[in-house]
N, C-alpha and C positions, 0 to 999 in steps of 0.2 A: 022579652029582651033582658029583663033583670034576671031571669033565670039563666041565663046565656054567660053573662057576666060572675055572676057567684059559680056558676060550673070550671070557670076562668081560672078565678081567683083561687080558687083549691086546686086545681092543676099546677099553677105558679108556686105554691106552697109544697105540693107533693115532688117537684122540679128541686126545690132549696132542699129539701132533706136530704135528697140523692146529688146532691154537688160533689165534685171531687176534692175543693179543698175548705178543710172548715176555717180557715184565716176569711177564704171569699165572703161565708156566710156571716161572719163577725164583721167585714166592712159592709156586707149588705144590712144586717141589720142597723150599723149606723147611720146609711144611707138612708133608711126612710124615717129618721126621728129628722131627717133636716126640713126643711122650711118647704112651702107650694112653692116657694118660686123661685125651686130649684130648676135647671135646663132639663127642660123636657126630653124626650129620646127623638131623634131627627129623623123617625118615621112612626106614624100611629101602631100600636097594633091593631094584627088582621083578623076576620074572625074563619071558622073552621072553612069558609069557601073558596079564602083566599083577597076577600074584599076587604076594603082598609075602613076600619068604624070611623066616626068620627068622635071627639074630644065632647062635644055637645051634647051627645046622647049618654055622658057616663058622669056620676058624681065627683067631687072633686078629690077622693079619697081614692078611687079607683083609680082615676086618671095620675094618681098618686105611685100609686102601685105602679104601674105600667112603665112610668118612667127610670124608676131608679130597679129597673131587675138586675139578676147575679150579674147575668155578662156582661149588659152595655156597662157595672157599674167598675167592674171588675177589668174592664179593659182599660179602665183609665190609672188602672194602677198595676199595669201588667210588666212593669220595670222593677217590684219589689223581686230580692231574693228569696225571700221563705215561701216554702212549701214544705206542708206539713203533713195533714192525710194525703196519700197517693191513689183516691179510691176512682175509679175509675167511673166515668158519666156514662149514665145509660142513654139507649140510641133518640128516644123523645126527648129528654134532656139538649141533646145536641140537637137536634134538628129545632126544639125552641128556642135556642138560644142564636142559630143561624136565623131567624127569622127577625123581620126589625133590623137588621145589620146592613151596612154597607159591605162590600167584597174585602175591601181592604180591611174592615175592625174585623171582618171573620177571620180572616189570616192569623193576626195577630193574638186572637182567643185561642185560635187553634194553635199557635204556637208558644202561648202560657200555657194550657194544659197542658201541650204535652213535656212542657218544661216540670212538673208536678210531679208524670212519670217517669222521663227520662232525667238520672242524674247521672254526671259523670263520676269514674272511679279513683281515678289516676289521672295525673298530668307531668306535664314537663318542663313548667314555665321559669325556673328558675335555673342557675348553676351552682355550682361546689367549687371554690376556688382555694387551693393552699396556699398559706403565707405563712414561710417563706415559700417560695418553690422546691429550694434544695434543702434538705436538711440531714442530718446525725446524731449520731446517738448522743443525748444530755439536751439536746435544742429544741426550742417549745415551737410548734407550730397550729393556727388557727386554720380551721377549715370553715372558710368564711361563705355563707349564705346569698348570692347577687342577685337582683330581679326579682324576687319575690314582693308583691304590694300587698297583699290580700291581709288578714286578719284570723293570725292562727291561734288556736286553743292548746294543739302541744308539738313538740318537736321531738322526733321520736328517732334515735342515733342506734344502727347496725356498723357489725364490721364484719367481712369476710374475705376470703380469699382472693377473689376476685369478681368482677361484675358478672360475668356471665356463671357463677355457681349461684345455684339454688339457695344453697345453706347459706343464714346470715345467725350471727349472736345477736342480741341486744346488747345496748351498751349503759342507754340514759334516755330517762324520757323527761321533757321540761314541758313544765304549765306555764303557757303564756298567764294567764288571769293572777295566778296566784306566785307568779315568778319564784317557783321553786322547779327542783329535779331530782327525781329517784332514780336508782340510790343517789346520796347525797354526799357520801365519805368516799368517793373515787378519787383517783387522780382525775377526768377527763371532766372537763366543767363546760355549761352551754351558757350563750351569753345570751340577752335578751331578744336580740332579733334571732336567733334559733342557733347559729354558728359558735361551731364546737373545737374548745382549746385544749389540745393534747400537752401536757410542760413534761420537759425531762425525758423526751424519749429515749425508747430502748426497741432495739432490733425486733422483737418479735408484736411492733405494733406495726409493722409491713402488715400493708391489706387493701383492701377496695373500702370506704367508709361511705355509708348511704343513708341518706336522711329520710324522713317519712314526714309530711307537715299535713296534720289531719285543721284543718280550717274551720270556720265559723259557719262558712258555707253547705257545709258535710263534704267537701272536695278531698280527694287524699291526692297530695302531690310527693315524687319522691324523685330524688335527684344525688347524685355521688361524685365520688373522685377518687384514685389511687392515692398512695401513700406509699413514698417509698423511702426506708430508714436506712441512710449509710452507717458503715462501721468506722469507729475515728483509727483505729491499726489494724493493717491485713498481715496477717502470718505468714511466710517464706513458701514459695508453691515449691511442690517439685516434678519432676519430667519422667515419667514411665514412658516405654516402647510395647505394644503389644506381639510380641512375637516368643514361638516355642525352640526357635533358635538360630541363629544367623540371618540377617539379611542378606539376602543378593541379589545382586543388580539384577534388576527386571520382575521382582517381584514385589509388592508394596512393604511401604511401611507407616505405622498408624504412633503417632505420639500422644501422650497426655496430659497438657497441663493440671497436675491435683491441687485444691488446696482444701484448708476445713470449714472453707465460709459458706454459706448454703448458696449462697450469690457468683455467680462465676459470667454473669453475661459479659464483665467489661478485664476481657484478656489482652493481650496483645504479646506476637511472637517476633525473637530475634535469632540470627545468623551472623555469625560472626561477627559478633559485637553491634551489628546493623541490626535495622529494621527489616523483617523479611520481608520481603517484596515478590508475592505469589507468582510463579509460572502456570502455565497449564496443566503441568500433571500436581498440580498442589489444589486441599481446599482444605477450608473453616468452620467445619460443622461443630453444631453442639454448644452454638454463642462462642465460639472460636476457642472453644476448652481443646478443642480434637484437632491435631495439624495431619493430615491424610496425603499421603504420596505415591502416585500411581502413574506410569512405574517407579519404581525409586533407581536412579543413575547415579554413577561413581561421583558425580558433580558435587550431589547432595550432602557428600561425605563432612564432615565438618562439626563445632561446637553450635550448640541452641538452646536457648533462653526463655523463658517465659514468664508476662510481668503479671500478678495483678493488679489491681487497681479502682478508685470511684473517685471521684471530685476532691474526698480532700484526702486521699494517701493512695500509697503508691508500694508492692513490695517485688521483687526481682527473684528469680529461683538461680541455683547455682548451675554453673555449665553444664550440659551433657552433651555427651560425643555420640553421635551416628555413625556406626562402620559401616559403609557398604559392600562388600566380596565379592570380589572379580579378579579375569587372571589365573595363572599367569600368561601374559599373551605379549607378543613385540619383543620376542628375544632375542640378544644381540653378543656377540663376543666381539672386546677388544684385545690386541689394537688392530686397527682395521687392516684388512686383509682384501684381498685381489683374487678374484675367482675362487673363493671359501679358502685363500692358504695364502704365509705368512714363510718370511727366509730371514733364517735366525743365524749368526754366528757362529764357529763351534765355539766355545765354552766362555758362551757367555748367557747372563743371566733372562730368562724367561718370564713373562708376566702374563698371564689370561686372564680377563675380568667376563663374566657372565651378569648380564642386567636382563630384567622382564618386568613389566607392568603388573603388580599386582598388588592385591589386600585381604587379608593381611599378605607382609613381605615373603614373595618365595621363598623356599630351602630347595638350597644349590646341590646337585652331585655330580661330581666326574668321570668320566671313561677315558682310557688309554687304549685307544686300538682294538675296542670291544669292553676290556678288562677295566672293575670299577678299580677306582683311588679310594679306599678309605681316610686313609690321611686328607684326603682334602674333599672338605663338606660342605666348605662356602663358597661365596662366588668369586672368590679369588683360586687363582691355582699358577705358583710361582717354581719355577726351577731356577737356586744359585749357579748352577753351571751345566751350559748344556753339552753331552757329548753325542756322539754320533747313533748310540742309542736310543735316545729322546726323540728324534724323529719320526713323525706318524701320526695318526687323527686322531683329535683329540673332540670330544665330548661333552657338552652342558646340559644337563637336566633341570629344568625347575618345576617346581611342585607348590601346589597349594594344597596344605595337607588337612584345610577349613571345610574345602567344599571338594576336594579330592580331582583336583584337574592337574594335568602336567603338560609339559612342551620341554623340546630339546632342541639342540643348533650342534652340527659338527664346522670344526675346522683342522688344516692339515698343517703340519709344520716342516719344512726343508731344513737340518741343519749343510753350513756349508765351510769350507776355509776360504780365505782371503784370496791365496792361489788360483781359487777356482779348481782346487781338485773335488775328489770324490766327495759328497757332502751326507753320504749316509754309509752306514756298513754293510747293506745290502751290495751297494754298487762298487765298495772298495772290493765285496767277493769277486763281483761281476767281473773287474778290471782285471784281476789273478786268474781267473780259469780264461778269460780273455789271452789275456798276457800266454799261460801254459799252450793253450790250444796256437797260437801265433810260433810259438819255439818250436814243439814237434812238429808244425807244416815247414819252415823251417829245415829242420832237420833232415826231413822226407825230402824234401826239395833237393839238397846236399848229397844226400846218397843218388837219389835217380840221379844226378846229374855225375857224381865221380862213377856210375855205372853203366853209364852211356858213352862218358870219355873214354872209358876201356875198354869197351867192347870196338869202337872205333880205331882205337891207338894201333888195335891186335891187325 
């Protein structure tokens, strides 16, 4: 039996060298300088059959041993944080150390060890919060640390472009213990709970700022927030159109608010001194730098605006005009006239006015009865006195000589006298070979008949 026992006892001893954490081993060793009568273990151990010895057949030094082994002594301290060696427990190891256990203290050894193993990398239990919220350039703001309880060793400050880029600079790293930070001659200074004060900002400290908190625990937690620096004066934008030459209706047109801020998300566009207020064929891309019109209609024709802008300034670009070309179409001659023709006085004064829809404005020409007017070019076409000649169709041509379209309208004109005589010189001939051909029938009439008198008289 006492060989049974010392076979034991060096087994228990060969078990402690191969422990996975050597803190265990330094609370075990203090465990057995304490006192006999300390709490026993709340099952005997068993020997290689499976059968439970009892306390009686072993000395009291043995019975020593048995009580305060790694695990039962190590579970009752299995809420400390350190772990130190990570070495991993061979398969006898564990399966001695399940033996003697209740269910439930096995649970809990098994889930201290594998806390030894298993540490975490990263976490997320804290936030990043700016104060102020809004800020610009010369304004100090703190990027304050929330929720964080734990017990950090350093606070380690990134900036980059934004959260989801890879690439970060370093900025500053702070030693909790020794409440210093490298470098130390920056602008950007960390306060003692780890939250970092930017003073005097300047435009190009825009970025994603992210912290790194390497803990007491070995935990690394890291956590961020944007940063967004306004300008205190915006420079006067201006309005380009992208086109290689004219607009015309039905085909787009693409605007662009420019200006030299590298910030352009907070635009806003106006129309005739208003706020534009998008249609359907209207949109806003590009954080509303881009004003896009598809199709673009005569409607659109008009001045437009564009502001920029942030929280605390505001600057307006100068007018620009949209032409849109169309036309000429809807053309009209006054003064209004009765089945395309007009009864004019003889000598008196004549006015024709020619209008059409268009843009830019038509250029007017005349015809007379086939034949162009040079003398009259625009849409006016005026006679001081009309005589009997003047009578006959007359001609409007209009042109748009932008996008090469034309239209024409004819009208007739009767001159007449008061009398109701002949009102053209056509019809004064008319009336003359009238008149002649009337006198020689006449005439014919007069002989047959004094030669029929005479032939009868005889």
């Amino acid at each position: 039996m006492e060989g049974l026992l010392v076979s034991q006892t060096q087994k228990r001893k060969k078990n402690r060298k191969q422990s996975p954490c050597s803190s265990c081993r330094q609370r075990q060793r203090q465990s057995w300088s304490h006192s006999p009568s300390a709490s026993p273990s709340p099952f005997p151990p068993r020997t290689p059959n499976g059968t439970a010895h009892s306390s009686n057949h072993h000395s009291s030094s043995h019975a020593q041993a048995h009580t305060h082994s790694y695990y039962s002594h190590n579970s009752n301290h299995h809420h400390s944080n350190s772990c130190p060696n990570r070495k991993k427990a061979t398969g006898l190891a564990k399966r001695k150390a399940m033996k003697g256990q209740s269910p439930n203290r096995r649970k809990k050894r098994a889930a201290t060890i594998l806390s030894c193993w298993i540490q975490p990398t990263s976490a997320q239990g804290f936030t990043v919060v700016q104060t102020p919220a809004t800020v610009k350039e010369g304004d100090n703001v703190i990027l304050n640390i929330q929720g964080y309880t734990g017990s950090a060793r350093e606070y380690v400050w990134y900036r980059k472009k934004s959260a989801q880029d890879p690439g970060r600079v370093k900025i500053v790293t702070f030693y909790s213990n020794h409440l210093y930070q490298s470098p130390s001659n920056i602008r950007q200074k960390v306060l003692a709970n780890g939250s970092l004060i930017i003073p005097n900002l300047i435009v190009i400290d825009d970025g994603y700022y992210e912290v790194q908190i390497n803990d007491s625990s070995s935990q690394i937690l890291k956590g961020g927030a944007p940063l967004k620096v306004y300008e205190n004066t915006l420079i006067k934008p201006t309005i380009t159109i992208q086109s290689t030459g004219h607009i015309v209706e039905n085909d787009s047109a693409v605007m662009s608010c420019n200006s030299k801020h590298k910030d352009l998300s907070q635009i806003r566009w106006y129309f005739q001194n208003k706020k534009l207020i998008l249609n359907k064929r209207m949109s806003l891309p590009l954080n509303n730098q881009t004003l896009i019109i598809i199709p673009v209609m005569r409607e659109d024709n008009g001045a437009y605006k564009c502001e920029v802008w942030n929280p605390f300034s505001a600057s307006m670009s100068d007018l620009f005009k949209l032409t849109v070309c169309y036309g000429p179409e809807k053309i009209t001659i006054l003064p209004k006239h009765v089945h395309g023709q007009i009864e004019v006085l003889l000598n008196k004064k004549l006015i024709l006015e020619c209008q059409a829809s268009s843009e830019p404005p038509a250029q007017y020409t005349w015809q007379v009865n086939g034949s162009s007017r040079a003398g009259n070019s625009g849409n006016i076409y005026a006679i001081s006195k009309l005589s009997w000649g003047h009578s006959g169709t007359y001609t409007c041509m209009a042109m748009n000589s932008v996008i090469n379209t034309a239209i024409s309208k004819n009208i007739r004109v009767r001159v007449y006298e008061p009398s109701g005589g002949s009102i053209r010189g056509g019809d004064v001939v008319a009336g003359i070979v009238i008149g002649v051909l009337a006198g020689v029938a006449l005439i014919v009439a007069l002989i047959y008949y004094m030669v029929i008198g005479e032939s009868s008289g005889e």
